[in-house]
Structure formats: C-alpha cells, structure tokens
N, C-alpha and C positions, 0 to 999 in steps of 0.2 A: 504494500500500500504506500500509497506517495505521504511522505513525513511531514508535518510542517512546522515543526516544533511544537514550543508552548501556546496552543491557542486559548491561554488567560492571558494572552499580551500582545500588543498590536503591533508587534512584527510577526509571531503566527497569523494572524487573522488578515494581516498583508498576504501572505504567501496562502492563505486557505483561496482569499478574495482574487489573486491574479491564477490560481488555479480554477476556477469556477467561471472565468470569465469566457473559457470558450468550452467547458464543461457541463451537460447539468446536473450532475452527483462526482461523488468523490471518485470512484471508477464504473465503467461502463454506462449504461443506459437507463437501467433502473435501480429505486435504493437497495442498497444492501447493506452489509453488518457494517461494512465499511463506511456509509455513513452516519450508523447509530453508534461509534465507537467517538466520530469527532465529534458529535453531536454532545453526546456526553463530559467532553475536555473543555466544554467551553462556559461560560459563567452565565452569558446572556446570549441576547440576539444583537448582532451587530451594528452600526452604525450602519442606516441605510441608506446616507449622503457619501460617506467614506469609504463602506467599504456592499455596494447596490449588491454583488455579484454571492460574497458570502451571508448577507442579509436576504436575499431571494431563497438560497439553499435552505436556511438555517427555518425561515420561516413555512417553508416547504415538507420539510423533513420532520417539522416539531407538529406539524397540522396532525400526524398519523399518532394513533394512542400506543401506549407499552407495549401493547398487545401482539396491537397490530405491526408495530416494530420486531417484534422479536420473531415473524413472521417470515422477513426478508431476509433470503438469501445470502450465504458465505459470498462474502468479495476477492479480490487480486488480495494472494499472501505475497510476504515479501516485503522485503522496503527498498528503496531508492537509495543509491548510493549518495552520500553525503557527496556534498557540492566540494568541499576541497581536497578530496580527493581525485574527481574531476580533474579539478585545476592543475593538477602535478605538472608543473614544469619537467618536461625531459631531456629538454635540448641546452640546457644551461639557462643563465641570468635573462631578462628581460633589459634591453638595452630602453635607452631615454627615447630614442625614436620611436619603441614598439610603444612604450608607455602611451606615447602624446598620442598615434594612431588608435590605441585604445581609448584613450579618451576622446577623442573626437568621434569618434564610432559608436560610445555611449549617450554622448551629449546627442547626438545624431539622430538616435532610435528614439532617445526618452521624447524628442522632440517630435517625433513624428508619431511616436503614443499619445501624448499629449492632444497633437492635432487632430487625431481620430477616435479620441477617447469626448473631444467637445462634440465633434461630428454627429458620431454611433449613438442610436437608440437600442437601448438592450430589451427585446421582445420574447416572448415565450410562448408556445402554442400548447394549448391545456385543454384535456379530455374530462368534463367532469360527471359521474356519474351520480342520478338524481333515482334514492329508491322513495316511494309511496308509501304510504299506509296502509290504502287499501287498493284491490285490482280494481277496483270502480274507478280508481281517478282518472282523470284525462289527460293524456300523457301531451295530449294536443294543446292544450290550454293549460296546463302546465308549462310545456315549453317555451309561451307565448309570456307569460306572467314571468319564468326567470329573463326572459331575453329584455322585458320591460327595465330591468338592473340596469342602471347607467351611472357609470363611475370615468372618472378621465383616466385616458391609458387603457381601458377596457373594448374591446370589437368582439361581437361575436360573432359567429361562424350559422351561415343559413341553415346549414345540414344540420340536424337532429336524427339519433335513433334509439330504436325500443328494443331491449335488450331482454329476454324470458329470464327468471331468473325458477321460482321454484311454485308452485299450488296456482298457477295460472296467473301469476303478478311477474309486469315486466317493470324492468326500472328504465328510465330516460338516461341518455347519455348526449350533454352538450359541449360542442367544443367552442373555444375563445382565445383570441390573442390581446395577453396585457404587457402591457411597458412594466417591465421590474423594477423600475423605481417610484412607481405610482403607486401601483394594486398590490393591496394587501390579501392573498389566498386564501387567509384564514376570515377576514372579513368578509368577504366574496362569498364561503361557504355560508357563513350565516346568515347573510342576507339571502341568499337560496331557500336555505331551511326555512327562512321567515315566510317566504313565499303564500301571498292568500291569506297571510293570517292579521287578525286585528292586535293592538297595542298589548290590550288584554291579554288572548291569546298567546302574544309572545312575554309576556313577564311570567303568567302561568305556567310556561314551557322551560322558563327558566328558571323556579322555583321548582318544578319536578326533577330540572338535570342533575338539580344543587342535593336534592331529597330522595337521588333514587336507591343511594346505598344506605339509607338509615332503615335499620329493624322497624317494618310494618307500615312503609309506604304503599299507600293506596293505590292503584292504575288510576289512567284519567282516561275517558272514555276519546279514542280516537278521535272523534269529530271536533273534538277542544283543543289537539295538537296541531291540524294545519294541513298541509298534502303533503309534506314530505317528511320520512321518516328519518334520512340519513343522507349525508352528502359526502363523497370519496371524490378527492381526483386520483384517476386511474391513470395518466399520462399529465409528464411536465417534460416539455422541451426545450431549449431553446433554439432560436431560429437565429 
C-alpha cells in the first residue's frame, strides 16, 4: 500500500491529498481495507479548501457504517519504497550545474501545477442507489422529487434505473456529476432520504435514528418515514 506517513499532520495529508488527486481511493477502483486503515490514522476530515482531493475521499469513505466497512475487500499488500532510497545517487556528487537544472525544472513544474491547478475543476461521477419502503412507491416520481435537489456543483444524469432487489421491491439507482469542492455526499444522501417528507416527518425520522438502539423502541408505522428507506452510493469516480 502507498505510505504517506503521519496522517495526524499536514505533510501526511499533503501527500494523502496529491495522491487522491488523480485517484478515487487509496488503490484500485473501489474501497477497500486499504482505505479503512487511513481512514482510521487520521483525527478528522480534512481541510476542504487545502486539501479538496483528501477531503472528497475522507468524506466518501466515512458516508459507509462499521459494518459496512468491514465488508470491503483486502487491498494492494506491500508498501512503496521510501522516496530516499529512490534518490541514491550512483554516479557520484551532484555538480552546481545539475543542482541549478534541478531547480529550475522544479520551479518549472510547480508553476505549471499551479496554472492548472487554478484552471481544473475537480468533478466526480456518482451512482447512487435509492431503496423504498414499500414496493408500492413510484420509483417514477421518486426519481423526479430526488432530481428536484439543486445544490451548486451538482448535474444530474437523465438516465435513471430500477434495480429488483428481493419480495418484489426494486430500488432506484440515480447517477450525478458534483464539483468536489462544492457537494457535500453525505449531505446529498440526506436530503435524498428526506425526499417527500414534511418538517415533521423529518425530525420524527430523526429522533427514531437517535432511538433505534435503546431497549424497547417502538416501530413507526412506514407511512410516517417518507419513501425512502436507505441511500448507498454504489459508485464514486472521478472524471
């Protein structure tokens, strides 16, 4: 797995963030243990002015419960050889000339990050699947009430599809492209789940989430919940 030192400090979370910028998990394409292990090393969620690329990740990654963490698949064993080792000089000293070509080669690149770093919008293309309460809902007018969500930074995607899942109940599955330094995923989901429902509705919903592990919490009768039972995103990419 690629190392990045202490990420309780912001030269970790430097190197977590210029690794995730053309990345969307720590290896391969979807999460794995690998990124519930940095996930774990770290204190908070990042600075998402500073560092957009490890703040996208972190907020992505933390959306998913224990649970369903522990879920995700073994990642890349292994680690990356330390960078000074890399560097060994094998051909003797660095003369004053290779220096200054170095340094001018660095100031060179940083400068041309810089300029593409002002440029570049960082966007992500996200699958999110929307399960029901009951198979009565309408997965049509459903679709129609999440697309009504308008956040800046947020497009959704025309397509929509219905996905069987088990006892004759399909779940909706919508896609979207957000700006990763706009939209917030975990936001996103909950205004989903809010979907349909009145003020009421949603404090009630949220006083059951607060109450559902206390000894001899009552059910609430479905039609006081809302039309959506749960919100997963099933895909995070970036584009």
């Amino acid at each position: 797995m690629v190392e990045f030192g202490n990420l309780k400090t912001d030269a970790g979370i430097a190197k977590l963030n210029t690794h995730l910028e053309k990345c969307s998990y720590i290896t391969g394409f979807i999460p794995t243990q690998n990124d519930v292990t940095c996930l774990g090393k770290m204190l908070a969620c990042p600075d998402g002015k500073k560092y957009p690329h490890a703040a996208r990740w972190y907020r992505h990654i933390a959306h998913y419960t224990p649970v369903r963490r522990k879920m995700f698949p073994k990642g890349e064993m292994g680690s990356k050889k330390p960078d000074d080792e890399d560097d060994i000089d094998l051909f003797g000293e660095e003369t004053e000339a290779d220096k200054e070509a170095a340094k001018k080669l660095a100031e060179s690149k940083k400068a041309e990050a810089e300029k593409s770093k002002k440029k570049k919008v960082e966007k992500s293309l996200l699958l999110i699947d929307c399960k029901p309460f009951s198979s009565d809902t309408n997965l049509d007018k459903l679709a129609e009430l999440v697309k009504q969500i308008k956040m800046e930074g947020l497009e959704w995607k025309e397509q929509t599809k219905k996905i069987p899942m088990a006892f004759g109940l399909n779940k909706l599955q919508v896609g979207c492209v957000i700006q990763d330094d706009l939209v917030s995923t975990d936001l996103l989901c909950e205004l989903i789940e809010n979907v349909g429902m009145t003020e009421e509705q949603i404090k009630k919903r949220k006083e059951l989430e607060e109450a559902e592990h206390e000894e001899g919490a009552e059910d609430e009768d479905e039609e006081d919940l809302g039309l959506v039972q749960s919100v997963e995103i099933a895909a995070f990419n970036k584009l």
